[in-house]
N, C-alpha and C positions, 0 to 999 in steps of 0.2 A: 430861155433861162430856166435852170432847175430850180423847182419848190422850196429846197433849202435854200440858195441863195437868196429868195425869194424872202422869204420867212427869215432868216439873218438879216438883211438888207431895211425891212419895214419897220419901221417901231410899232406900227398898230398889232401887227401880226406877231411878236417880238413878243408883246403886252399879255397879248391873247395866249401866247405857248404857255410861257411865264406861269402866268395865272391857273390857268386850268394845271399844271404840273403842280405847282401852291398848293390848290384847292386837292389836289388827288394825295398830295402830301401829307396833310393834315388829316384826313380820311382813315390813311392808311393807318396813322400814329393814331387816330384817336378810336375809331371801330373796335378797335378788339378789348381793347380794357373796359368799354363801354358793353359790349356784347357780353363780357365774363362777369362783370361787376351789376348789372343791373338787366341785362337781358334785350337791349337797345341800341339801335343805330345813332347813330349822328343826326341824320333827319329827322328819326320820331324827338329827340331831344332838341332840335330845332323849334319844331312845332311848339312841346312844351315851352322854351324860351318865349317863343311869339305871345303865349298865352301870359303868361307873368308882363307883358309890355302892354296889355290890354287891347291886343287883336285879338277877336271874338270869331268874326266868321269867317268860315273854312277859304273860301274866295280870298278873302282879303289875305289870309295868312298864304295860301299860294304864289300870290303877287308880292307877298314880302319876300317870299324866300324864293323866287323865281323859278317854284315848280309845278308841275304840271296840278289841277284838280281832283282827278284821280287819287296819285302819290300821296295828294295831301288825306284825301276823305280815307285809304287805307292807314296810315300814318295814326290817323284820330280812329277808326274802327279798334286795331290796335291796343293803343293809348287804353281807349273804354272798355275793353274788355281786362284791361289790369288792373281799373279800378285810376287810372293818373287823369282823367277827365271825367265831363259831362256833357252831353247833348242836351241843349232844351230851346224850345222855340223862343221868339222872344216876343215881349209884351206887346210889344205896339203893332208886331204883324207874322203872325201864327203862321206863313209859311215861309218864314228864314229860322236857318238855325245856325245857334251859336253853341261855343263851347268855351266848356270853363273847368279848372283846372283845381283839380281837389289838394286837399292838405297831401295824401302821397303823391301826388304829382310835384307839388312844392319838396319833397324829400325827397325826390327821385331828381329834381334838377338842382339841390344843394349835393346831393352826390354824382351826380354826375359834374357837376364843377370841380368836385374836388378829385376827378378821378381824372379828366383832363387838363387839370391844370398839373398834378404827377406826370402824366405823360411827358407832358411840353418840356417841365420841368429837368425828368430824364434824359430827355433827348435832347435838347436843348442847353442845357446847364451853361453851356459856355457862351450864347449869343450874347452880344453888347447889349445891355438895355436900351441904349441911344441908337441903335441899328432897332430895333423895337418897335420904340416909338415914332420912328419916322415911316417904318413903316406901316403903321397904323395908321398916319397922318396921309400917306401920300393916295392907301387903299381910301381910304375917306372922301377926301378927296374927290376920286376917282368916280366912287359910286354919287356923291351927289353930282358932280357932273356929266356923268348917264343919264340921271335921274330915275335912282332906285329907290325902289319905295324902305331899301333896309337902313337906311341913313334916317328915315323919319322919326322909327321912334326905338332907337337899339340904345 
């Protein structure tokens, strides 16, 4: 049997093309307005999000966004050096560190909202809002019944 049939024929595999073609979608539309407008990826503006939802440490925010530790501790290196966070240990035990999110990090993810929400908008202008919603409902979903930790607290 050939791999396309294959991948046609499954819905798990069907799901998985799907999605990751989604996910590379949105990338594509949102990267570059986000690069010109403010000097940032999609990822480092992840991060920032994660920090406004009250994930603190670098681990846990990895696990949210299901990327590697590394990615994430370059992502915040980053971030700290533009001044959009902070590193500092925390109280009850001096060798974990967290990170927290200064007022231009707060302006740098109200602009970056409003520079991908233009994007979507542009490109987008014609999508059904009911074709929208549902699928926001069905990706939802989908993630807590993986059991991802971005359903916790998005």
């Amino acid at each position: 049997m050939e791999p396309s049939t294959l991948v046609d024929g499954s819905p798990p595999l069907r799901l998985l093309r799907d999605v990751v073609l989604l996910s590379r979608l949105v990338q594509q539309l949102i990267d570059p307005p986000l690069r010109r407008e403010l000097g940032m990826s999609s990822k480092e503006i992840y991060v920032l999000r994660s920090l406004t939802l009250g994930i603190k440490r670098p681990g846990a925010i990895a696990r949210r966004l299901n990327l590697g530790p590394p990615s994430v501790s370059r992502a915040i290196d980053m971030l700290e050096d533009r001044g959009f966070v902070e590193r500092c240990t925390r109280h009850d035990d001096g060798r974990a560190t967290e990170v927290a999110i200064t007022d231009a990090g707060m302006q740098a993810i109200d602009t970056a909202l409003r520079v991908v929400e233009a994007a979507y908008a542009e490109a987008y202008a014609d999508l059904d809002p009911a074709l929208i919603q549902r699928g926001i409902e069905v990706v939802e979903d989908l993630l807590e019944a993986m059991g991802s930790e971005a359903t916790k607290l998005s």
